[in-house]
N, C-alpha and C positions, 0 to 999 in steps of 0.2 A: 504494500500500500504506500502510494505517495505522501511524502510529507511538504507542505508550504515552508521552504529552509530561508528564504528573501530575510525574514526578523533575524533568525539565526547569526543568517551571516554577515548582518548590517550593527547589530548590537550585543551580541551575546559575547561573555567574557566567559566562554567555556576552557575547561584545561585539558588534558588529552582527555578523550573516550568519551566525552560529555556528548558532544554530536554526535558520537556512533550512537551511542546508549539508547538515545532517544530516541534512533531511527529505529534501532531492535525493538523497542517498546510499541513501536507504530506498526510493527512487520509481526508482533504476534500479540495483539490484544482484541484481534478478533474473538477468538479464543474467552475473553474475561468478556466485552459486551455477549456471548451467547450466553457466558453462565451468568452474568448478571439479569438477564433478559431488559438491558438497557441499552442505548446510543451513549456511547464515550467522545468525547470532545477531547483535544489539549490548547491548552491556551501558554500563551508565550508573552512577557512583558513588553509593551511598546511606549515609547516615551509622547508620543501624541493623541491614544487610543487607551491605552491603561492597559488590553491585552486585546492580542490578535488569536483568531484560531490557526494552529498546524496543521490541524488534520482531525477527522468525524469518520466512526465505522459505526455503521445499523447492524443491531444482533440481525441474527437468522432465526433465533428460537420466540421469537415473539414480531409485532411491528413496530417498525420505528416512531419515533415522535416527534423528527424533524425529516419532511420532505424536500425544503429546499437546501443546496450549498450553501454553506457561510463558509467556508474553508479560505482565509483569508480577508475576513472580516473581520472590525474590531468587537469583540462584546459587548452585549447588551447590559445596558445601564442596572438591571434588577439583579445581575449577575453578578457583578464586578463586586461588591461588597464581600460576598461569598469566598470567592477566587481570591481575594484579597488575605480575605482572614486565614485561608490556608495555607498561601504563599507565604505569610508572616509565621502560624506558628508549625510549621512543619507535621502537622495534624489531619486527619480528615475531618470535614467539617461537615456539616448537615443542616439541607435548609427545605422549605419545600418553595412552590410556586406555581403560580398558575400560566399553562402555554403561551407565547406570545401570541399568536395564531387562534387558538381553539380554548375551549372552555377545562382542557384535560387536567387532570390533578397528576403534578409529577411530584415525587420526589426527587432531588438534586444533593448528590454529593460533590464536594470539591478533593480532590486529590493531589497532595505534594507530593513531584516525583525528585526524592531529595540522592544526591550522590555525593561523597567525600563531603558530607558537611554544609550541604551545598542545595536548596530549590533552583532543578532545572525548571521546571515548568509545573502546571498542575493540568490533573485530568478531572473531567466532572463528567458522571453518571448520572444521566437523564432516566427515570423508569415512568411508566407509566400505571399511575394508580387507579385508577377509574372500576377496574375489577373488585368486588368487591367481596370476590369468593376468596373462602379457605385456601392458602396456599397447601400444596402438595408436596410431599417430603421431598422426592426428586429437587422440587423448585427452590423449599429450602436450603437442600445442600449444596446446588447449585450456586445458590447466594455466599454462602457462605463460602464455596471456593473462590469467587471476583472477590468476594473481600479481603479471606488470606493473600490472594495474590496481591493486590491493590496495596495491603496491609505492608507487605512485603518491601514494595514499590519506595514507600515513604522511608523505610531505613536501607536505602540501594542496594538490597539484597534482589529483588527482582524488578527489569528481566537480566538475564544471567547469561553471561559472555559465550557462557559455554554449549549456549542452545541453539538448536540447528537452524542453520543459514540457506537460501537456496530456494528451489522455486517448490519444495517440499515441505517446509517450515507451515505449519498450521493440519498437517495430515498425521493422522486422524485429526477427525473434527468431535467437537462436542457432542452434537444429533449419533455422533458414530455409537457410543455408551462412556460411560464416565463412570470411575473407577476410585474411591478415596480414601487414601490409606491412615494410620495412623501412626508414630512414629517409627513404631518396632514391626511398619508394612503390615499389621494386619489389617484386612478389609474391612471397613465403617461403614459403608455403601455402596452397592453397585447398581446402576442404572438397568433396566429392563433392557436395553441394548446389551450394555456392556455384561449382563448375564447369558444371553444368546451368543453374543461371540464366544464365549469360554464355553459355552453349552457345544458348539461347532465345533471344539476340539477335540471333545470328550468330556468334559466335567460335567458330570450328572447332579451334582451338591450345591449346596448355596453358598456363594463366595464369604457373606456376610461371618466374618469372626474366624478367619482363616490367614493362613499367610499367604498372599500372593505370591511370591516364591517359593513354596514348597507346592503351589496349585500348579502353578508356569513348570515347577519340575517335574511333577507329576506326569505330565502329558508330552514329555519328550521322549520320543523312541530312542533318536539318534543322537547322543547328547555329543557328539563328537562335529554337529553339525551347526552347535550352538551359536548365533550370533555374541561377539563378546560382549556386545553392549547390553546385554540381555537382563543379568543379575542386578547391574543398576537401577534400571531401568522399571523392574517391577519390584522393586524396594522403595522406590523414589529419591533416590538418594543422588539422582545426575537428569538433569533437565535434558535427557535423549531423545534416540527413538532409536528401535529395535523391532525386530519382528520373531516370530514364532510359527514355526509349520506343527500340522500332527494331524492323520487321517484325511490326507491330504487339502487340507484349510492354511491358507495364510492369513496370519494376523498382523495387523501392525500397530505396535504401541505407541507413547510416545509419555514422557512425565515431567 
C-alpha cells in the first residue's frame, strides 16, 4: 500500500529506520483494520494544517466509514484535539464522534506510533457503532488482537523488522482463520476457519487449550521435510510465515 511521503520528506526529523518503519506499518496493517473491523488513518504533523493524512486502509471484515480519499488532506478540525493528545502523551487515547458525512456513531481511537523514544506519527481507528447487537467472541478476540498489536505499536515493539517483505506480506489473511496463542503457544482461540484448516490436515480435536506445536507436530509425516521457519512460527515467537503439508493439504501460516 502507498504511503503520501511529500510531509515526510519536506519536515520530518526522522533518524535511521524511522521512514522505513512507517512504510512497514503501512505494508501490513491491513491485517489490524480486519481485526479491528475498522478504517485506520495515519496522520503526520504539518506546520500549516496541524496534520496531514499518509495513508487510509478499509477493513475487508466489515464496511468502511469513509468512502471518499482524504489521503493527503489536512485533518478535520473535531479530530485534531484527539491526535493531539496522543501525539503529546505517547498513549492511546479514546474519543467518540459523530461522521462528518452521515448520522453514524463511530468510535475513534488515536494511536502513537512511538520508536526510540520518539512519536513518529499517530494512527486513528474509525469503527462503526451503529450495531447494536451483542458482539460475538470471534469479534471480541479479534478486537483485542488490533489492540495488542496497536498496543505494541506505541512502545516500537511493532511492526517488527523482521517480518516479511515482498508482494506476499499480508498472506494469509485474517477471513483465512485466526489462531491466538498464549505465551507458552497454547491455543486461547481458534476461528471457525482457522479450525477447518487444521481439520484439513488431520486434526480431529479442538485446538482450544492445546499446544500449537505439539498439534503442527502431530500431523507431520515427513519431519525431514520441515520448513525451518516452522517451530517459530506456530509458537509465535518470530513475526514469519511458514507453511505445512500432510495428507496432501498445504497450509500457510504466518505470526
Amino acid at each position: 500500500m502507498a504511503i503520501f511521503t511529500d510531509p515526510i520528506r519536506e519536515h520530518a526529523d526522522f533518524g535511521p529506520g524511522d521512514a522505513e518503519w512507517l512504510h512497514l506499518l503501512v505494508g501490513d496493517w491491513q491485517m489490524v483494520a480486519d481485526l479491528a473491523f475498522a478504517d485506520l488513518a495515519l496522520w503526520f504533523p504539518h506546520p500549516d494544517h496541524g496534520y496531514v493524512a499518509l495513508a487510509h486502509v478499509r477493513p475487508s471484515t466489515t464496511h468502511t466509514v469513509f468512502h471518499g480519499d482524504f489521503v493527503g488532506e489536512p485533518i478535520r478540525s473535531d479530530l485534531l484535539p484527539l491526535v493531539d493528545k496522543a501525539w503529546g502523551s505517547r498513549a492511546i487515547e479514546r474519543s467518540s464522534e459523530t461522521n462528518w458525512s452521515t448520522d453514524m456513531a463511530l468510535r475513534v481511537e488515536a494511536v502513537p506510533m512511538v520508536r526510540n523514544g520518539r512519536t513518529l506519527a499517530v494512527v486513528t481507528t474509525h469503527m462503526d457503532l451503529s450495531s447494536s447487537r451483542m458482539p460475538s467472541r470471534l469479534e471480541l478476540t479479534y478486537r483485542q488482537c488490533a489492540y495488542d498489536l496497536l498496543r505494541m505499536g506505541t512502545l516500537g515493539l511493532w511492526p517488527d523488522f523482521a517480518s516479511p517483505t515482498g508482494s506476499r506480506r499480508g498472506a494469509p489473511r485474517v477471513g483465512d482463520g485466526l489462531i491466538r496463542l498464549d505465551a507458552e503457544g497454547i491455543v486461547q482461540y481458534a476461528s471457525p476457519n482457522g479450525v477447518s484448516a487444521f481439520r484439513r490436515l488431520g486434526d480431529g480435536e479442538s485446538l482450544e487449550g492445546r499446544s500449537l506445536a505439539e498439534v503442527t507436530a502431530s500431523l507431520l509425516r515427513d519431519r525431514r521435510m520441515v520448513d525451518e521457519t516452522l517451530p517459530l512460527v506456530v509458537t509465535g515467537r518470530m513475526p514469519w510465515r511458514s507453511e505445512i503439508e500432510s495428507r496432501g493439504v498445504s497450509l500457510s501460516l504466518r505470526a
